[in-house]
Backbone as CSV, one residue per row, in Angstrom:
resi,resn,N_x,N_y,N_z,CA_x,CA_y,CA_z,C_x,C_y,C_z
1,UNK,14.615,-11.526,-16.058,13.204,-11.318,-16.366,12.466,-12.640,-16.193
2,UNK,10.994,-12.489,-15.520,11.002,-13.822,-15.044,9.628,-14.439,-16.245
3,UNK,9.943,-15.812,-16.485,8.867,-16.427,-17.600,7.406,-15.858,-17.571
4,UNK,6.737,-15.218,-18.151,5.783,-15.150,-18.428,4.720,-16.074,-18.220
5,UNK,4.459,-16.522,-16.673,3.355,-17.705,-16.392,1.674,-16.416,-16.360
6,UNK,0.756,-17.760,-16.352,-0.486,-17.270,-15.776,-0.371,-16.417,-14.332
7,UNK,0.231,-16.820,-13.549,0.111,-16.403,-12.488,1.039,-14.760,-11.957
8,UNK,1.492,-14.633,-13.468,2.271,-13.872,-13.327,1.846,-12.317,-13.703
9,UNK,1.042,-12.994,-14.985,0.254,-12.003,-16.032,-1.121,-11.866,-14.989
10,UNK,-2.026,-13.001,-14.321,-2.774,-12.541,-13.197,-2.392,-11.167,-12.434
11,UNK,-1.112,-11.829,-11.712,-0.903,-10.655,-11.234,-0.688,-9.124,-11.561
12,UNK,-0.419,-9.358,-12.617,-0.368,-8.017,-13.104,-1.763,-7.029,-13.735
13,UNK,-2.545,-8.108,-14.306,-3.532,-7.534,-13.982,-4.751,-7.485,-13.197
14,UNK,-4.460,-7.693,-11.478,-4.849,-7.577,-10.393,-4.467,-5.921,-10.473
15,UNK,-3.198,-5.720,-10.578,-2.981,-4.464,-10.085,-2.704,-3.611,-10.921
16,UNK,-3.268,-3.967,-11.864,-3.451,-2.880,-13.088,-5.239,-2.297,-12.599
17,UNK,-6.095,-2.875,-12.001,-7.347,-2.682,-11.450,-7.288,-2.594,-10.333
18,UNK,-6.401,-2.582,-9.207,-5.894,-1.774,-8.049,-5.830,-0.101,-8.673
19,UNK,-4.704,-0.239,-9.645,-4.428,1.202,-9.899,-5.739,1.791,-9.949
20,UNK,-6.656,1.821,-10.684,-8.179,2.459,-10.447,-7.996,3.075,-9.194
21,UNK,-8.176,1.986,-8.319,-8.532,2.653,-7.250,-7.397,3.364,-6.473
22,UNK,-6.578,3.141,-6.792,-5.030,4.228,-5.801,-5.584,5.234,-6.457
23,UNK,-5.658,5.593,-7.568,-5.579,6.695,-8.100,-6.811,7.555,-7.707
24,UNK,-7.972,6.873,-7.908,-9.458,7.227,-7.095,-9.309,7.923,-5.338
25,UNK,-8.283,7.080,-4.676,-8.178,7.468,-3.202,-7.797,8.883,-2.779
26,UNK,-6.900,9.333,-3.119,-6.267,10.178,-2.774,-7.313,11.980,-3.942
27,UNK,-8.142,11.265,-4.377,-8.407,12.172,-4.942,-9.906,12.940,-4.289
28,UNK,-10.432,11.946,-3.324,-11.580,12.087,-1.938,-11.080,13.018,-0.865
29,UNK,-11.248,14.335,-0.163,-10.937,14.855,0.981,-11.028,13.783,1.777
30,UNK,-12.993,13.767,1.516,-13.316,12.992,2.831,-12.514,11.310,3.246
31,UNK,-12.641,11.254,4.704,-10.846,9.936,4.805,-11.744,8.863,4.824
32,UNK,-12.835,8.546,4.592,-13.769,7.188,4.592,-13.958,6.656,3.121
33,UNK,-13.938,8.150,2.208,-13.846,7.926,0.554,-12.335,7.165,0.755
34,UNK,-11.729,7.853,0.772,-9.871,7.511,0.248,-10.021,5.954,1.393
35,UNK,-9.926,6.028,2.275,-9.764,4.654,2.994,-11.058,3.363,2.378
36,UNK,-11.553,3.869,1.969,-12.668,2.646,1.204,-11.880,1.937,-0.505
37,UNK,-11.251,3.294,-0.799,-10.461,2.908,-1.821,-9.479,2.334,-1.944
38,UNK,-8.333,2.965,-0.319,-7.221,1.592,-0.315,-7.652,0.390,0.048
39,UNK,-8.187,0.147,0.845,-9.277,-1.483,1.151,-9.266,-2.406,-0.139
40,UNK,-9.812,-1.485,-1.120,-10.078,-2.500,-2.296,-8.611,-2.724,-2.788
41,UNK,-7.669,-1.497,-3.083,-7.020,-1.785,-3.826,-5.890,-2.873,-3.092
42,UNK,-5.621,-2.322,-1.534,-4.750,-3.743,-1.403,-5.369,-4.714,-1.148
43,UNK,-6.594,-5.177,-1.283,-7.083,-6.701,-1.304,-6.481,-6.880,-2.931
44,UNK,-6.668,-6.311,-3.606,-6.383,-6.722,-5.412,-4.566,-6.855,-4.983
45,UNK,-3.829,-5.607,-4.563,-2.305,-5.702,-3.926,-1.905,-6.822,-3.873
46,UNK,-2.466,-7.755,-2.333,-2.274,-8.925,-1.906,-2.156,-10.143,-2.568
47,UNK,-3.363,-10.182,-3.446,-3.620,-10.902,-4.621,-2.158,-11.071,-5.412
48,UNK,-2.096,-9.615,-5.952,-0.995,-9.858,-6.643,0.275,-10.230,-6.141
49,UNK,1.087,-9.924,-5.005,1.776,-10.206,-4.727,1.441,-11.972,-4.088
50,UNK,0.685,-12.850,-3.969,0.468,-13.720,-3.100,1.055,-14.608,-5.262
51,UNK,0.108,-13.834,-6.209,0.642,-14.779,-7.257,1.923,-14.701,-7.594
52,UNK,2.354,-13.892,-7.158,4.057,-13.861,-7.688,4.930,-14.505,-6.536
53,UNK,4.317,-15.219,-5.418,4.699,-16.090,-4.055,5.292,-15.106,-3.950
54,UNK,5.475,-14.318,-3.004,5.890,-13.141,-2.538,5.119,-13.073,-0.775
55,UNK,4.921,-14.508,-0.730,3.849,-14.370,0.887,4.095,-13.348,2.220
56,UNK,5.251,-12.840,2.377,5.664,-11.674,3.229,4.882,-10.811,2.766
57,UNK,4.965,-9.952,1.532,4.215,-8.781,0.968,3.039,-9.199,0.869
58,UNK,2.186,-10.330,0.527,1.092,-10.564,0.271,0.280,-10.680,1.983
59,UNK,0.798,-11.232,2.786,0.149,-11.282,4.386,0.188,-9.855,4.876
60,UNK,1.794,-9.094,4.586,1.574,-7.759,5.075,0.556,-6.990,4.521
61,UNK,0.315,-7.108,3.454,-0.606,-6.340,2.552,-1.899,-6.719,2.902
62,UNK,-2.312,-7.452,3.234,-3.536,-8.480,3.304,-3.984,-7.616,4.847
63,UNK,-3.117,-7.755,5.298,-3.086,-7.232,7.052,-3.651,-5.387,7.070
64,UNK,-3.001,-5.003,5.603,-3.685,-3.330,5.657,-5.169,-3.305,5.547
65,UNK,-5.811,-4.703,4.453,-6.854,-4.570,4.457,-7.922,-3.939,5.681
66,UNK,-7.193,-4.863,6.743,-7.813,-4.419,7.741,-7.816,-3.258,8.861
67,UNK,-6.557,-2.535,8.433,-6.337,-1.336,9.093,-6.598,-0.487,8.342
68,UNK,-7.049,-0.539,7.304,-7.257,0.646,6.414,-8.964,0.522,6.982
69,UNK,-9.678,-0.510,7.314,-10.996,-0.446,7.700,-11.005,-0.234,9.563
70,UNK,-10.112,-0.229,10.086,-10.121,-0.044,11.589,-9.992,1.629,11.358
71,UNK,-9.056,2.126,10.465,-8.325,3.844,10.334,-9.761,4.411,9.909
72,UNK,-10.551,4.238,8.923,-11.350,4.285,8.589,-12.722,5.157,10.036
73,UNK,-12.420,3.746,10.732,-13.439,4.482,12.162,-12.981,5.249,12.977
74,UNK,-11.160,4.521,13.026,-10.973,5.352,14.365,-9.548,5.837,14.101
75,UNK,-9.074,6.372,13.682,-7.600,6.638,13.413,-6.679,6.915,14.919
76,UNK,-7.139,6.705,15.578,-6.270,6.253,16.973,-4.579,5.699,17.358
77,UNK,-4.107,6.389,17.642,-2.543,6.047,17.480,-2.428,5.032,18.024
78,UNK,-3.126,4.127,19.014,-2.708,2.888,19.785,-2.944,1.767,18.811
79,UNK,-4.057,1.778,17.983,-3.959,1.004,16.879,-2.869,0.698,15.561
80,UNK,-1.802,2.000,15.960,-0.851,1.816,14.857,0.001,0.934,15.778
81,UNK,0.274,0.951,16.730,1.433,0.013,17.105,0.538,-1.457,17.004
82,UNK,-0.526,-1.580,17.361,-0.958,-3.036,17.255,-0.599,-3.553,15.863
83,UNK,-0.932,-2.432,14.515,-0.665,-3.550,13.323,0.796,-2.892,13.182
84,UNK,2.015,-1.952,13.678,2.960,-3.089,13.164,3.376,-4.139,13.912
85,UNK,2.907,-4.389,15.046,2.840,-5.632,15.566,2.050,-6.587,14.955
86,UNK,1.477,-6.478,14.472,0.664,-7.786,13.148,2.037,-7.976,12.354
87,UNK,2.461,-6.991,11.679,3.336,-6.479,10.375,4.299,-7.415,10.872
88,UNK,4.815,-7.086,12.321,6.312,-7.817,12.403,5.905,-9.368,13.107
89,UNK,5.164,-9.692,13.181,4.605,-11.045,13.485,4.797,-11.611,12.161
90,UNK,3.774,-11.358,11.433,4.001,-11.919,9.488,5.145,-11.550,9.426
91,UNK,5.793,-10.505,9.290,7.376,-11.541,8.414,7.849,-12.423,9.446
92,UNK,7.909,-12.468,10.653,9.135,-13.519,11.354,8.232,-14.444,11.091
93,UNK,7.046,-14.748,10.711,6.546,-16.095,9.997,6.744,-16.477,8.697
94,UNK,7.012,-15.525,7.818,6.682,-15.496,6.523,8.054,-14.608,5.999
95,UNK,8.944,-14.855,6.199,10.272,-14.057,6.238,11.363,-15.290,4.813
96,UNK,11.433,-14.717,3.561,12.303,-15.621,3.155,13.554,-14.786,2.365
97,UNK,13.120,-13.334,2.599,14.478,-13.388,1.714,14.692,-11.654,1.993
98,UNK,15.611,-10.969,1.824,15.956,-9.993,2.520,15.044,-8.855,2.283
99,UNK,14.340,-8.977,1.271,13.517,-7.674,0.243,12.720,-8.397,1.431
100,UNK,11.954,-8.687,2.201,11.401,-8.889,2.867,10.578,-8.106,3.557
101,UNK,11.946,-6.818,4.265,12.362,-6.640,5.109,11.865,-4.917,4.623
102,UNK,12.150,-4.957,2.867,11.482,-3.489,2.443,10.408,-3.431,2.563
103,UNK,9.248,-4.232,2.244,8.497,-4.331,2.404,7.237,-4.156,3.578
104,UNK,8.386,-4.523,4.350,8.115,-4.422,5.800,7.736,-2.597,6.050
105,UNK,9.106,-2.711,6.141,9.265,-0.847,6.212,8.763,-0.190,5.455
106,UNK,8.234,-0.592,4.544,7.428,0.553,3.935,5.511,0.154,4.352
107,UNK,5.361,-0.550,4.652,4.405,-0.599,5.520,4.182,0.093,6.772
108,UNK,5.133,-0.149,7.488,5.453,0.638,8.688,5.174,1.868,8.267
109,UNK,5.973,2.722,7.178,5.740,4.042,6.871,4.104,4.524,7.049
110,UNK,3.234,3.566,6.107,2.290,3.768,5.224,1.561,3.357,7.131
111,UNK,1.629,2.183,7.772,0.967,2.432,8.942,0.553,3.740,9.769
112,UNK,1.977,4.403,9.938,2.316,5.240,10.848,1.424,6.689,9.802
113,UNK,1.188,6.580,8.752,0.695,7.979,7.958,-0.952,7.599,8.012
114,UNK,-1.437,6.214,8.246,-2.648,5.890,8.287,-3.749,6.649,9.477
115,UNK,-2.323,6.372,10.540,-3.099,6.606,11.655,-3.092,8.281,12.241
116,UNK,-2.420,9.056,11.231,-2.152,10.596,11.401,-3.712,11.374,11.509
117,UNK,-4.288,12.033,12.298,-5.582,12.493,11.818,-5.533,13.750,10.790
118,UNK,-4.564,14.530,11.188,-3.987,15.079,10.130,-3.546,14.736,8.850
119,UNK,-4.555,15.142,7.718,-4.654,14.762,6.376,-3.179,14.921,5.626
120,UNK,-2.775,16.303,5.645,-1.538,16.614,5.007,-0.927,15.747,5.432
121,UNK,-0.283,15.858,7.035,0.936,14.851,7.599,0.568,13.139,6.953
122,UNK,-0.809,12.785,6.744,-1.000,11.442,6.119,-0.063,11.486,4.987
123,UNK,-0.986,12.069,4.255,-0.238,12.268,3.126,0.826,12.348,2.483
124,UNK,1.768,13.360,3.390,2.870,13.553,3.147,3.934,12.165,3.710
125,UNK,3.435,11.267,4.930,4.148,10.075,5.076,3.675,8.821,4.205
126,UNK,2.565,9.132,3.513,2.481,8.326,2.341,3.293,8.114,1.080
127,UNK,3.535,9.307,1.239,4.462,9.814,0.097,5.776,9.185,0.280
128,UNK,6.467,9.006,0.987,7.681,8.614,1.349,7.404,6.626,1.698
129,UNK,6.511,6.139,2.184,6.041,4.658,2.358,5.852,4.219,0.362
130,UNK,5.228,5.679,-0.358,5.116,4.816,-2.142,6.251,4.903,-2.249
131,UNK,7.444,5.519,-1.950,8.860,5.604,-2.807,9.216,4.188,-2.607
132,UNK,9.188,3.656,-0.930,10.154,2.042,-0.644,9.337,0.758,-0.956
133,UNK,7.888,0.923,-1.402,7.127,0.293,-1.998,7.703,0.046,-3.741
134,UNK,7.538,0.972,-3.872,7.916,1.209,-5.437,9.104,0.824,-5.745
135,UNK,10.032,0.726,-4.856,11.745,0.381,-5.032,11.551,-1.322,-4.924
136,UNK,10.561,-1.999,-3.596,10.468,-3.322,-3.448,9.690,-3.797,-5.019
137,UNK,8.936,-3.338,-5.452,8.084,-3.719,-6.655,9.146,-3.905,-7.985
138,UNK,10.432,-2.585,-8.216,11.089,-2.928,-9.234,12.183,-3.704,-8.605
139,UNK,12.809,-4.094,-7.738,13.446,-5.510,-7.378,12.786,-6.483,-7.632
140,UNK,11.539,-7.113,-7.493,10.900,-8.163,-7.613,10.805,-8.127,-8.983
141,UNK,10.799,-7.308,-9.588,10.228,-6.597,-11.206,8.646,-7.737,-11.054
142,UNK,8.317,-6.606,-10.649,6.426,-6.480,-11.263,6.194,-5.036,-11.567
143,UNK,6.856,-4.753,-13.033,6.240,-3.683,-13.545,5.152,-2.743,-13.174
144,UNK,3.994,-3.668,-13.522,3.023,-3.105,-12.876,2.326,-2.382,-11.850
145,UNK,3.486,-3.550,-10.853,3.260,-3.074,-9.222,4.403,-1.927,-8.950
146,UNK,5.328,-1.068,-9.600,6.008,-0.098,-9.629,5.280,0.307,-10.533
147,UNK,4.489,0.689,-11.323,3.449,1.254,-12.300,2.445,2.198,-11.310
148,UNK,2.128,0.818,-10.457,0.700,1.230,-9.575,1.598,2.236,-8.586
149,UNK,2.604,2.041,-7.857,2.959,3.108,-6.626,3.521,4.657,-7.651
150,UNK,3.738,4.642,-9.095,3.788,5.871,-9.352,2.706,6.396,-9.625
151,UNK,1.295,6.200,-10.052,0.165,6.365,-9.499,-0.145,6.656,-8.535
152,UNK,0.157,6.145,-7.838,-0.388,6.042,-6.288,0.318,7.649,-6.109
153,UNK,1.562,7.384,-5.992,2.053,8.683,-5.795,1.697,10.127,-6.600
154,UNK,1.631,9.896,-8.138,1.095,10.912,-8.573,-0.342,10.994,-8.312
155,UNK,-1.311,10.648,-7.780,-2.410,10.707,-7.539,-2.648,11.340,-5.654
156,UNK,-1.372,11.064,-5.257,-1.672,11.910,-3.555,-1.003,13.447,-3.978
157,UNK,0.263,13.141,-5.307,0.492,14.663,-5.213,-0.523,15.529,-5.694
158,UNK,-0.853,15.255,-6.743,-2.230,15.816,-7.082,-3.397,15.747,-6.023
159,UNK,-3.733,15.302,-5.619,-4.659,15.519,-3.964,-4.387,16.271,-3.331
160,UNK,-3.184,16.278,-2.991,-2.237,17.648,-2.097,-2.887,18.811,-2.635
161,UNK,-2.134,19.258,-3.850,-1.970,20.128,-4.606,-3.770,20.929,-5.047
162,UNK,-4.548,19.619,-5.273,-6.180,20.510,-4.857,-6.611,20.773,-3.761
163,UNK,-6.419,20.125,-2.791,-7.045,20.156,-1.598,-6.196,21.356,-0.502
164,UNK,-4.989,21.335,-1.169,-4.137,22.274,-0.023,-3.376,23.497,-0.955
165,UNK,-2.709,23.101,-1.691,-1.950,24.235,-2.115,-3.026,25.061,-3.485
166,UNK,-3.525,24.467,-3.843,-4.624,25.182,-5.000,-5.068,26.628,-4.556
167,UNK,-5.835,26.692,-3.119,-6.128,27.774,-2.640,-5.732,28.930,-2.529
């Protein structure tokens, strides 16, 4: 368990005010609501992971900022290979330790569901990108940040579940 610094307790509540907004996203049909909401929340994400030096997760994360605002206009599949080509640029820069590497891949997931125009199929590969998120968060143990992806997740199943299966 790691000492209780400022930068630690920062982080945690960075993404205790992320969660707001995960939970807010998935609860918008429209994909400019929900994509305005991940924007914020992984800029707060990044944050947190950048205070816990975690700079792989914090650059990858930092890097959605901006595909969550490119997906936003154009959800275009040629744009998903460009950012995980961002994705795998930052770690072979920023690469220190094997959890690295989850991180990675679950980005990739969460890329590849970004750029789906199909809402469900988003969704549903979101769903599977919060599980290896959520597994990298309790290795690092930031509570919080495994706090926020079961949110995250209970907040797309519940989205699902109004928007599609309710009917």
């Amino acid at each position: 368990m790691p000492i209780l610094t400022l930068a630690f307790v920062l982080s945690q509540i960075a993404v205790l005010i992320a969660m707001v907004f995960d939970f807010l996203s998935f609860q918008f049909k429209k994909r400019q609501y929900t994509f305005t909401c991940f924007a914020i929340s992984a800029s707060l994400i990044s944050t947190h992971y950048f205070l816990l030096n975690k700079t792989a997760a914090g650059v990858i994360t930092f890097i959605s900022v901006a595909r969550f605002i490119v997906s936003y206009f154009k959800p275009n599949k040629k744009y998903l290979l460009i950012f995980i080509g961002l994705n795998t640029l930052s770690l072979f820069f920023t690469y220190r330790a094997l959890t690295d590497f989850i991180v990675y891949i679950g980005s990739a997931v969460f890329i590849t569901g970004n750029f789906q125009k199909d809402d469900k199929l988003m969704r549903k590969i979101m769903m599977l990108g919060t599980f290896i998120i959520m597994s990298y968060n309790v290795i690092i143990f930031s509570p919080l940040g495994a706090v926020l992806e079961g949110v995250f997740l209970f907040s797309n199943l519940l989205g699902y579940y109004r928007h599609y299966l309710k009917k």
